[in-house]
C-alpha positions in Angstrom: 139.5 113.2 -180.9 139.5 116.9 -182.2 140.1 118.6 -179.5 140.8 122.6 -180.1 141.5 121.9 -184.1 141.3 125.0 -185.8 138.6 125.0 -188.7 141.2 124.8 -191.0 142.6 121.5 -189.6 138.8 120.6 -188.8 138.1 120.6 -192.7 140.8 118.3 -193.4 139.5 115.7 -191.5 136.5 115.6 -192.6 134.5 117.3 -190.3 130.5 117.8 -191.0 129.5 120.8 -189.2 126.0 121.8 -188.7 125.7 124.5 -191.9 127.0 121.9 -193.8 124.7 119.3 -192.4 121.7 121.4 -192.9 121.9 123.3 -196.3 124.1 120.4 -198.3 122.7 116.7 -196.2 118.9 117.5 -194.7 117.4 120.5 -197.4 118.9 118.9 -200.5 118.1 114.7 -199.5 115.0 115.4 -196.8 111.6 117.1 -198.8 110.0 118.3 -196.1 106.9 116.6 -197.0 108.6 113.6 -196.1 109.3 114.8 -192.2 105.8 113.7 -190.5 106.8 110.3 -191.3 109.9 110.2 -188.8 108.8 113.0 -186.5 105.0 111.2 -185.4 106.2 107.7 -183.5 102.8 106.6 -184.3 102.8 107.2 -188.3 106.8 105.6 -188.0 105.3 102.3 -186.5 102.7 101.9 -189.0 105.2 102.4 -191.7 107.1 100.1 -190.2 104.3 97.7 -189.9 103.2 97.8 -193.4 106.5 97.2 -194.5 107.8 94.6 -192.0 110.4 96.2 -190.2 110.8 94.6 -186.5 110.0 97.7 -183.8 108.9 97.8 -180.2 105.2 96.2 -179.9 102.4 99.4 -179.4 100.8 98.3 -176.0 98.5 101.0 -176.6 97.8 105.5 -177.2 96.1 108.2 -174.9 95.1 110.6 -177.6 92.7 112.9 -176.0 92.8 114.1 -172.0 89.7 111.6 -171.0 92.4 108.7 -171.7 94.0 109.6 -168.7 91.8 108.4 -166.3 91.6 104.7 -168.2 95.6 104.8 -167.6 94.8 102.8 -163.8 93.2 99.9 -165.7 94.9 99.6 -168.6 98.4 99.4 -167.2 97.0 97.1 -164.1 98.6 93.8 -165.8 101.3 95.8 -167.7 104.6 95.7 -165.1 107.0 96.9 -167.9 106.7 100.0 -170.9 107.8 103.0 -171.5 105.1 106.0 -172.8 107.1 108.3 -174.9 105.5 111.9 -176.6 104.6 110.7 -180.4 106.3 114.1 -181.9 108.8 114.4 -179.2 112.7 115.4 -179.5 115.8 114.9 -177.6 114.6 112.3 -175.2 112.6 114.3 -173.4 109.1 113.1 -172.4 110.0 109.4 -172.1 109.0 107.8 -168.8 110.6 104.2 -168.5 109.1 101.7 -165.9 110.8 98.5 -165.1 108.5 97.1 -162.6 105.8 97.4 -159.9 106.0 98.5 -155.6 102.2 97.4 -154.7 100.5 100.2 -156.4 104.3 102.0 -157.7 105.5 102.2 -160.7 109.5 101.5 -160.5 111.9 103.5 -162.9 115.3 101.8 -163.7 117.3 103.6 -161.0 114.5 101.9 -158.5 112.9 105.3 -157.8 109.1 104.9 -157.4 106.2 106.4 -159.5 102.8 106.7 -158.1 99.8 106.2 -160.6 98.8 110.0 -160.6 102.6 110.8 -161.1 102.1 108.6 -164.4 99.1 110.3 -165.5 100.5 113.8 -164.7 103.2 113.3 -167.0 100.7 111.7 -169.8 98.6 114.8 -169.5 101.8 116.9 -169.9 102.7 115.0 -172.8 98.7 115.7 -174.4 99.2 119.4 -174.1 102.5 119.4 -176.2 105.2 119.7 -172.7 107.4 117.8 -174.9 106.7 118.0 -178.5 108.2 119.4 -181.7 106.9 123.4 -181.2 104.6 122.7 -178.4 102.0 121.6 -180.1 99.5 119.3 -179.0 100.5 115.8 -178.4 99.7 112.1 -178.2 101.6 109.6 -176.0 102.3 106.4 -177.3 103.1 103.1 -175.0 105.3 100.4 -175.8 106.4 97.4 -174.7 109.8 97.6 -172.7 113.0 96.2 -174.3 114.5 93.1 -172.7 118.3 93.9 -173.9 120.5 91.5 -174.9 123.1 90.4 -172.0 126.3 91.5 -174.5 125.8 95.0 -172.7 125.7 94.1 -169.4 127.9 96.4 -167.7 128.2 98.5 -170.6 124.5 100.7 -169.9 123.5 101.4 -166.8 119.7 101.1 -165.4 118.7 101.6 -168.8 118.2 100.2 -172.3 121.0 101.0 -174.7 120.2 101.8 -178.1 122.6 102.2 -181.8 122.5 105.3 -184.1 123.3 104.4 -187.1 123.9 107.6 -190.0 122.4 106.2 -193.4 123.2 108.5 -196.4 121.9 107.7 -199.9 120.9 103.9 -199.0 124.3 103.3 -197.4 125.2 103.3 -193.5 128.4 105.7 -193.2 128.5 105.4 -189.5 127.2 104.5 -186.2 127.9 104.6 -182.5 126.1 102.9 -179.5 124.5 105.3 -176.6 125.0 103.7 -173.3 122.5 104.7 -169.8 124.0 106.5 -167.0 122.7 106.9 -163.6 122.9 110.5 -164.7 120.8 109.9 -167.9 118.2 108.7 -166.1 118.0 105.2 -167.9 118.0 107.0 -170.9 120.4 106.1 -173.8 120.2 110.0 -175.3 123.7 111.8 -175.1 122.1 115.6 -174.0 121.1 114.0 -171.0 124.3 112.3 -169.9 124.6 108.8 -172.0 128.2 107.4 -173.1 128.4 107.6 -176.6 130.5 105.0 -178.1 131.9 104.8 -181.3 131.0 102.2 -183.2 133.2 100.6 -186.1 130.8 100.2 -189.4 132.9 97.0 -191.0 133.2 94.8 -186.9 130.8 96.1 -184.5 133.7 96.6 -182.3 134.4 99.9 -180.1 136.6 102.3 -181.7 136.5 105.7 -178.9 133.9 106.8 -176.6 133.0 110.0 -174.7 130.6 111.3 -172.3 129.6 115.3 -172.1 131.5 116.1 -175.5 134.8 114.3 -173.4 136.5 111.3 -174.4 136.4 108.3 -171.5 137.5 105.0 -170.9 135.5 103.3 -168.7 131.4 103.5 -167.6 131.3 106.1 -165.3 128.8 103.3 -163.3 130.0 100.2 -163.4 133.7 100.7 -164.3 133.9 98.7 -167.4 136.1 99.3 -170.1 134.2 100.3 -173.4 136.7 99.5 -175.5 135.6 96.0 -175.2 132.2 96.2 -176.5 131.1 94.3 -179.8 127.5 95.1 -180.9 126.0 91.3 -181.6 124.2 90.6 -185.3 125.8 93.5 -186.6 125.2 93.1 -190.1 121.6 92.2 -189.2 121.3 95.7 -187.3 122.7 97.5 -190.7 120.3 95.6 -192.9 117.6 96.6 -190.5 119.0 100.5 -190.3 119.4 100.4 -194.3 115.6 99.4 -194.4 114.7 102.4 -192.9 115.8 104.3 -195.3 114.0 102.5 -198.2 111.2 102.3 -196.5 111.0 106.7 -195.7 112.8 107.8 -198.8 114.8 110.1 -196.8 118.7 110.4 -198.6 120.2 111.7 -194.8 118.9 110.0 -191.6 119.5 108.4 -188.7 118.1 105.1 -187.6 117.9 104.0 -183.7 117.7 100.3 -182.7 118.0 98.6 -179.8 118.4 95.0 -179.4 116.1 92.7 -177.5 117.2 89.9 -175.8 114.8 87.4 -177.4 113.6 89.3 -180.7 117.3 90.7 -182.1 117.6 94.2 -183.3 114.1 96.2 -183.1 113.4 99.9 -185.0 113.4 101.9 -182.6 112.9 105.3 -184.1 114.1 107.0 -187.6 115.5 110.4 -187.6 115.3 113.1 -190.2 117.6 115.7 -188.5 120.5 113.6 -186.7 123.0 115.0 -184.6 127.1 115.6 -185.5 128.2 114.2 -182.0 128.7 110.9 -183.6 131.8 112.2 -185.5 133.1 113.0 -182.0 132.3 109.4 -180.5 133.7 108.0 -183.9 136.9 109.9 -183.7 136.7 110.9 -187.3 134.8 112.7 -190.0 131.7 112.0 -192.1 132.8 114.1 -195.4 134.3 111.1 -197.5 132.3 108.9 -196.5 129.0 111.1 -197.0 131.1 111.7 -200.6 131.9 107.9 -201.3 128.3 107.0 -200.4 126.9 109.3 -203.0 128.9 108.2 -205.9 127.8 104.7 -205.0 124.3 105.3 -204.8 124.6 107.4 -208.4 126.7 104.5 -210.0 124.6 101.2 -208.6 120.9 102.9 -207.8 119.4 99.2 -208.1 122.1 97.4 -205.1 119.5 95.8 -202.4 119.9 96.2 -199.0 122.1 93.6 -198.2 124.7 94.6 -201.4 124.8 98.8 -199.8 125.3 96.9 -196.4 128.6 94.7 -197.4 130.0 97.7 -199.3 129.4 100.2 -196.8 131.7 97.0 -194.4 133.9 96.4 -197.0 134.9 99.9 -198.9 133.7 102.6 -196.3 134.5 101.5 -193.2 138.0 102.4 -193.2 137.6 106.0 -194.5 
């Protein structure tokens, strides 16, 4: 961990900080032009769709404020999704039902949701509560991830998901996001979710933290993070790695989450990921950013799978 480094010292390790991340990694790899495609849910999945990259099945879309009021019979036969702002940020906006009371919705801690509670908060989402500038919105529904049982104990009343940093093709580094009680169910570390660092080259646990502070076990269920292993881990890169190809962004982040029956799923690209994963990582991106770039310059024409292994092999240990 870094602790109360001195910028100096902070340098040294390799530290990204967020001028750096913004003038040298997002303006000079990310054309802008290129943003609507991560920042709209709904154009992301159908990218994803036309190139055949596994995501969270679209159950359906209120676009317009008279959709509301079909909400009651479309989600009549639906006891699991999540409805989530289309150009939303930060977590924020994303309602997660797990089940059904009689005529409640039930959110992952087992607090109940009436119908008009659910439409309140898709109208919200339609006038832009949520969105990228407060702009006027859309609200997508998806199908709820069944995670896999190799996090049990590790999330709490939530689906965990893994951020993995891709840089020029290559993944340089990734970390898990585990649910709290005080996240809400949600695996999105503003809100209170464990990050845990996530070794590129195993898919073993290196550090983890919670609130910027490093921890040991889940504040929930006590269990020692340390022990997790992410399952089909070069799968999940591969998967990652694809979503760079398929954007044509050179810095982004890719979230997946793994269902228990369908493996790892897309669940969102990113075009402006946060530097918190250094911290959960215990370690800097700089030569890794650096070794990535020379590789992508030197071998342009490596497939997926070839960026994948190297990024195991060679930067993993930077």
């Amino acid at each position: 961990m870094f602790g109360l480094a001195s910028p100096k010292k902070l340098r040294e390790l390799g530290i990204v900080g967020m001028n750096k991340r913004n003038v040298k990694y997002i303006a000079q790899n990310n054309p802008r032009h290129l943003y609507p495609l991560v920042d709209d849910k709904l154009k992301t999945k159908e990218l994803c769709r036309q190139h055949n990259l596994a995501m969270p099945k679209l159950l359906g879309v209120c676009k317009v404020q008279s959709n509301v009021n079909e909400l009651e019979g479309f989600l009549a036969d639906i006891p699991q999704f999540v409805i989530k702002p289309a150009k939303g940020s930060g977590g924020k906006g994303i309602l997660v039902i797990t089940g059904r009371d009689g005529e409640d919705f039930l959110k992952p801690s087992g607090a109940k949701v009436t119908l008009s509670e659910v439409k309140r908060h898709v109208s919200n989402t339609l006038s832009g509560l949520y969105s990228l500038g407060g702009k006027p919105d859309v609200a997508v529904i998806e199908d709820l991830v069944v995670f896999t049982d190799d996090f049990d104990g590790f999330s709490f009343e939530g689906v965990p998901d893994i951020r993995v940093i891709i840089y020029k093709g290559y993944p340089v580094m990734a970390m898990t996001r585990l649910s709290t009680h005080a996240s809400d169910g949600k695996a999105n570390l503003h809100q209170g979710a464990v990050g845990v660092g996530i070794d590129i080259a195993t898919g073993h646990a290196l550090n983890a933290v919670m609130n910027a502070r490093p921890i040991e076990q889940h504040p929930d269920t006590g269990k020692a993070l340390k022990e997790l292993k992410v399952p089909l881990w070069q799968e999940l890169l591969t998967l990652s790695v694809q979503g760079f190809d398929t954007t044509g962004l050179g810095y982004m982040g890719a979230d997946i989450v793994l269902d228990k029956n369908l493996g790892p799923l897309l669940l969102e690209l990113n075009a402006r990921p946060g530097l918190a994963i250094q911290v959960a990582n215990g370690r800097g991106l700089e030569p890794r950013l650096a070794l990535a770039e020379e590789q992508s310059r030197l071998h342009p024409d490596r497939s997926a799978e070839e960026r994948v292994r190297y990024s195991m092999e060679v930067i993993a240990p930077l």
